[in-house]
C-alpha positions as MATLAB code, in Angstrom:
seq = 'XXXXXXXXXXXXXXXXXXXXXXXXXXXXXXXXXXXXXXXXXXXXXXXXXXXXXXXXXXXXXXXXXXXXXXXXXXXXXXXXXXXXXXXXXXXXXXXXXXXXXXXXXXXXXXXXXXXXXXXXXXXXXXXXXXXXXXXXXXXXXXXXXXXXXXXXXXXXXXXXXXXXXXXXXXXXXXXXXXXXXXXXXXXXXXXXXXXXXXXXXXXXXXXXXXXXXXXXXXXXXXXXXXXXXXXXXXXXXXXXXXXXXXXXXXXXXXXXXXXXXXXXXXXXXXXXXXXXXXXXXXXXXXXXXXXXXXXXXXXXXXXXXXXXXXXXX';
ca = [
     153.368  103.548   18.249;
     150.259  102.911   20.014;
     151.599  100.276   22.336;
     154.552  103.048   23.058;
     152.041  105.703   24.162;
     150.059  103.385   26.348;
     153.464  102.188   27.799;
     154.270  105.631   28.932;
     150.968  106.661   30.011;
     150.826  107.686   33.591;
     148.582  104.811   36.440;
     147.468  107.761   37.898;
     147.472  111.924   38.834;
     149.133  113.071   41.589;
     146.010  113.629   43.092;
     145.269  110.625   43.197;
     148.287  109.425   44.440;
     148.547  111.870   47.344;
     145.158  110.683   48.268;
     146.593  107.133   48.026;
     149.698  107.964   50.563;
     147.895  109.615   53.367;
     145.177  106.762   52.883;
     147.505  104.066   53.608;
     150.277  106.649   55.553;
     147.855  108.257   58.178;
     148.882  110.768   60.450;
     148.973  110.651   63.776;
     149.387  112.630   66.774;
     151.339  110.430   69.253;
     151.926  110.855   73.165;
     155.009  111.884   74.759;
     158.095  110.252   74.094;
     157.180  108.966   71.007;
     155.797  112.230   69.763;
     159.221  112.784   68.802;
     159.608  110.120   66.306;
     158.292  110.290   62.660;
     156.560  106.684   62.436;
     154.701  105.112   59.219;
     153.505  101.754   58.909;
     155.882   99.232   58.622;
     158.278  100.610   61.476;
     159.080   98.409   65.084;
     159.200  100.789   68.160;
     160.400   99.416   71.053;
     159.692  101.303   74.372;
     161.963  100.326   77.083;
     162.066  101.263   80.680;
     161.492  100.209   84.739;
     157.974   98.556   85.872;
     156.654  102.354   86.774;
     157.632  104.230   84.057;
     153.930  103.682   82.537;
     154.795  101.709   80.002;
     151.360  100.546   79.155;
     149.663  103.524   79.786;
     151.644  105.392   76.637;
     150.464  102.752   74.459;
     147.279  103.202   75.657;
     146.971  106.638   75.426;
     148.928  105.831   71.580;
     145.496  103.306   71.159;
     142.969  106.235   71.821;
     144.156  108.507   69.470;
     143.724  105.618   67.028;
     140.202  104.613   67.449;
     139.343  107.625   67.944;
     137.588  109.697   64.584;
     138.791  113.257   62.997;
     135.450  114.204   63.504;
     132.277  113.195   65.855;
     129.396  115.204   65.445;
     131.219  118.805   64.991;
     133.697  118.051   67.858;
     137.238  117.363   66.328;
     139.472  114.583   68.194;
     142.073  114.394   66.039;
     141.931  110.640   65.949;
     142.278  108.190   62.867;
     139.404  106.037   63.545;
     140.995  102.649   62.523;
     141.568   99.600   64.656;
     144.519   98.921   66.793;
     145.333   95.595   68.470;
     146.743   95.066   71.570;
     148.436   91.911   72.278;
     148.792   91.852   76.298;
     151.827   88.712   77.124;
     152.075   90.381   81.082;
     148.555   89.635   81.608;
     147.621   92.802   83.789;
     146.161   94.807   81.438;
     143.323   97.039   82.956;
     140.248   97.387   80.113;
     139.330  100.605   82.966;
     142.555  102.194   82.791;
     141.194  102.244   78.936;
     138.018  103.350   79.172;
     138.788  106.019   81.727;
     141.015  107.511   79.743;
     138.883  107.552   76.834;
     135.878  108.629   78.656;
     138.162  112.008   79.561;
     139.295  112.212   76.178;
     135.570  112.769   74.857;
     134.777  114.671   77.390;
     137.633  117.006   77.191;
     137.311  117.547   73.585;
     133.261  118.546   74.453;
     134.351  120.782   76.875;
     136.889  122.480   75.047;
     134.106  123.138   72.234;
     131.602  124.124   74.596;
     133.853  126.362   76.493;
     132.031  125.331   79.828;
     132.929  122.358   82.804;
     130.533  119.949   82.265;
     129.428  116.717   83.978;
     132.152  114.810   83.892;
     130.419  111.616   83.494;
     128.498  113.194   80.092;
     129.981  111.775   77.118;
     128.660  110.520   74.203;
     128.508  106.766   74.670;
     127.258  105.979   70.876;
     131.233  107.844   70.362;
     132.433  105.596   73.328;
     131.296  102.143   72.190;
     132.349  102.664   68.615;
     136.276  103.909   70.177;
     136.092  100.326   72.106;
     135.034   98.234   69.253;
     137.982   99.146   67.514;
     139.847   97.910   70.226;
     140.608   94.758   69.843;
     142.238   92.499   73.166;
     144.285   89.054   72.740;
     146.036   87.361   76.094;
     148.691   85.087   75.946;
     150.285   82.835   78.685;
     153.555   81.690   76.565;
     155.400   82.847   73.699;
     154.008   79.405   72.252;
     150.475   80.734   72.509;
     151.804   84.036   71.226;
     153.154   82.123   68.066;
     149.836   80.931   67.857;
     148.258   83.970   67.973;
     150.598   85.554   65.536;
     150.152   82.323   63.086;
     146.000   83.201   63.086;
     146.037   86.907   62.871;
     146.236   87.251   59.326;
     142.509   85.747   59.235;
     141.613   87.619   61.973;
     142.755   90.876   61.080;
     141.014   90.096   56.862;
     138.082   89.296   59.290;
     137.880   92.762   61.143;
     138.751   94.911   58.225;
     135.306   93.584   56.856;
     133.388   94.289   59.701;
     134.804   97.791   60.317;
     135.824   98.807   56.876;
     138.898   99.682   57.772;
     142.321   97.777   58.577;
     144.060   97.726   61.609;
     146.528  100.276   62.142;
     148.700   99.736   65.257;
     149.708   96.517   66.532;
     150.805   97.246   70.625;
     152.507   94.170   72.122;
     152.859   94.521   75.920;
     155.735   93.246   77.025;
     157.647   91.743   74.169;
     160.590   90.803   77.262;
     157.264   88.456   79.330;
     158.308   85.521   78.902;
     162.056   85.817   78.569;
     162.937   83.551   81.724;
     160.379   80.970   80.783;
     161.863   80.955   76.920;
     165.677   80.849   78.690;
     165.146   77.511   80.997;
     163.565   75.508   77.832;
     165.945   72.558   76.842;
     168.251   73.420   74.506;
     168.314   69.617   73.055;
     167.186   68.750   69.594;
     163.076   67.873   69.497;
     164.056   64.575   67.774;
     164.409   65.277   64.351;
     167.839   66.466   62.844;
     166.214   68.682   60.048;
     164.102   70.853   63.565;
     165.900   73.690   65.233;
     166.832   72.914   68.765;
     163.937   74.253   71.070;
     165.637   77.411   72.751;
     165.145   80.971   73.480;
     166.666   82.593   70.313;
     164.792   80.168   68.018;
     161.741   81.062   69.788;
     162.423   84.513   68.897;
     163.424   83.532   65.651;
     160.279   82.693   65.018;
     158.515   85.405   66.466;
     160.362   87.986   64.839;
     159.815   85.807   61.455;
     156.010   85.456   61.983;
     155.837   89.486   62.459;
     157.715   90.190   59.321;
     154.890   87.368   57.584;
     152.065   89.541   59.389;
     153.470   92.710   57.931;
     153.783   91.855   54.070;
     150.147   90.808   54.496;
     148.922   93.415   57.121;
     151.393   97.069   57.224;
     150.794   98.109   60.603;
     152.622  100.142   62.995;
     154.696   98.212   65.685;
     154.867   99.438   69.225;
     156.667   96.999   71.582;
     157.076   97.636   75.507;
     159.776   96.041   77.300;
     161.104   96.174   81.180;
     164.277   97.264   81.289;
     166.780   94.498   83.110;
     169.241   96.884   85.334;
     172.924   95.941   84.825;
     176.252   97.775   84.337;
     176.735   96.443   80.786;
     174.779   98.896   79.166;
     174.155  102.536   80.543;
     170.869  104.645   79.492;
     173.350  107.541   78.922;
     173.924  105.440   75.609;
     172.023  104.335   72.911;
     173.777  101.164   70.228;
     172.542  101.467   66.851;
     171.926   98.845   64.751;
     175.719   98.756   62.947;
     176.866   98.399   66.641;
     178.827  101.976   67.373;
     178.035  104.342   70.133;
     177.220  107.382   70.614;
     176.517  110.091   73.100;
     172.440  111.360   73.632;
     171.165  114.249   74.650;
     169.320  114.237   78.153;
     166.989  116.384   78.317;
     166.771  116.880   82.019;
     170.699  116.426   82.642;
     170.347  118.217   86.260;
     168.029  115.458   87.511;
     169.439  112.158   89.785;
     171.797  109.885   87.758;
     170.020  107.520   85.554;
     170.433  103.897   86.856;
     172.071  101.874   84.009;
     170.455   98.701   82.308;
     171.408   96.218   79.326;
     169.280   94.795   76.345;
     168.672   90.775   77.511;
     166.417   90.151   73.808;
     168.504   88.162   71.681;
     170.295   89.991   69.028;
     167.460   89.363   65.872;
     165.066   91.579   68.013;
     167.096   94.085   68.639;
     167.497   94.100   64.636;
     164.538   93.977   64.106;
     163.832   96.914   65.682;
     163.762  100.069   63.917;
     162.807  102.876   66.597;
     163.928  102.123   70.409;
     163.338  104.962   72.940;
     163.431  105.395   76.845;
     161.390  105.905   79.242;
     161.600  106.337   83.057;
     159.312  107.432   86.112;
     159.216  111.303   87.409;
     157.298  113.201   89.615;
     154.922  115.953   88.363;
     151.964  117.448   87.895;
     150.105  117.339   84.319;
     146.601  119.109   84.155;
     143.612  116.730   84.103;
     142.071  118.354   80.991;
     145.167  117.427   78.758;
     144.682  114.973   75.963;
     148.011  112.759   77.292;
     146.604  113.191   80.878;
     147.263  109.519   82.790;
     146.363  107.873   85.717;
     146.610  108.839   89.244;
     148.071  105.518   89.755;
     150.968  107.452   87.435;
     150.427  110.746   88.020;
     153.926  111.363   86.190;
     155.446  112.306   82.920;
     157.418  110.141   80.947;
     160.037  111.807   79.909;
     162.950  111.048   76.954;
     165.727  110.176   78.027;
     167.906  110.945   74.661;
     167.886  110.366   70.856;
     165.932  107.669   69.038;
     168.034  104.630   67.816;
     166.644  104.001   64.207;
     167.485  102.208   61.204;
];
């Protein structure tokens, strides 16, 4: 009878398991377009769109409400404070498009509490070093360096949740599509061996997509993939395929404006399973005040807007 109690007794309260959830299921408040979506770790968002539809700049506006804490001294951010890594494959990331934009963040949120314009250059650079250091920056040249990379990370990322004390949260890959025309003129001829997959484009992916899956049994992170959009007439924006392959008709938000120009999916078909949340993205003109928390660049000193419903699993 004993061993029948003990059976049934309950691992934990639900106190304790709440606590448990929103440890490992953090909140987060998320930039335009992907404010829209309900993420959790685990999930594979793919953000697709032309060279200036600031691409990059979402996910790093994504990455500073990341590192950056609840709470700093009495001034709320709204942040999570854990790690995100950002895995740049079109080489041109800008580290001071990052700290810009994180300098205005702090900022911002000081001025808000103190009611007043400030310096703009006063921020709390204790705050401002910590926010980087949770940054963490890989480059790759090849998706054969980017298997690499994605082979290692496991140590890596064991490595930095002891140093920080927390693990990483997001992992931003920027642009998953880099290398696509390198990875399509390999030789498609066996490497020698008849047990080897030939050396081509979809077994590259192959493996990429495998090694991610690897990384996330070991590591739950959020996904966030950018990726150009190739322009084409065999797939329109007005559309979105889901994953069991039907159509079906979105909503545009701004269905007055110009007619969208019409583009097709060129990732071979186990990424585009893979992924579990694709939206899109394009460049507009307009004005967004300087003092908002999704503020970007004046190099893009437009809004990214939606373009229609999310395509999830």
């Amino acid at each position: 009878m004993a061993s029948a109690f003990s059976w049934i007794k309950v691992d934990e309260t639900a106190k304790a398991a709440l606590a448990r959830i929103l440890t490992e299921r953090p909140s987060v408040v998320l930039p335009p377009p992907l404010h829209r979506l309900a993420l959790r770790v685990g999930n594979v968002v793919e953000i697709v769109g032309p060279s200036p539809s600031a691409k990059t700049l979402i996910l790093i506006q994504t990455a500073i409400n990341c590192i950056l804490p609840k709470e700093w001294k009495g001034v709320q951010y709204g942040g999570l404070e854990r790690p995100v890594l950002f895995v740049d494959l079109d080489c041109r990331f800008d580290v001071l498009s990052l700290s810009r934009a994180l300098e205005r963040r702090v900022t911002g949120a000081n001025r808000v509490r103190s009611g007043v314009k400030g310096n703009e250059n006063e921020y709390d650079k204790e705050l401002f070093v910590a926010c980087m250091n949770r940054f963490l920056y890989t480059r790759c040249y090849n998706s054969f360096e980017f298997l690499a990379t994605l082979k290692t990370l496991p140590y890596r990322l064991q490595k930095e949740k002891e140093k920080q004390g927390s693990a990483v949260y997001m992992l931003m890959i920027d642009s998953i599509g880099a290398f696509y025309w390198m990875d399509r003129a390999l030789p498609s001829s066996s490497t020698g061996s008849n047990i080897r997959k030939s050396l081509s484009l979809q077994t590259v992916v192959e493996s990429i997509v495998q090694e991610i899956q690897r990384l996330l049994l070991v590591h739950p992170m959020l996904v966030l993939a950018a990726k150009s959009a190739a322009f084409g007439d065999k797939q329109s924006t007005s559309h979105v395929i889901r994953n069991s392959g039907k159509r079906f008709d979105e909503k545009v938000l701004d269905s007055g404006g110009p007619k969208k120009p019409s583009y097709r999916d060129y990732m071979p078909s186990v990424w585009q399973s893979f992924v579990s949340h694709r939206t899109s993205a394009r460049f507009s003109w307009g004005k967004q005040a300087s003092d908002s928390p999704f503020f970007y660049d004046r190099m893009a000193v437009a809004t990214t807007e939606v373009l229609g419903q999310i395509c999830s699993k």
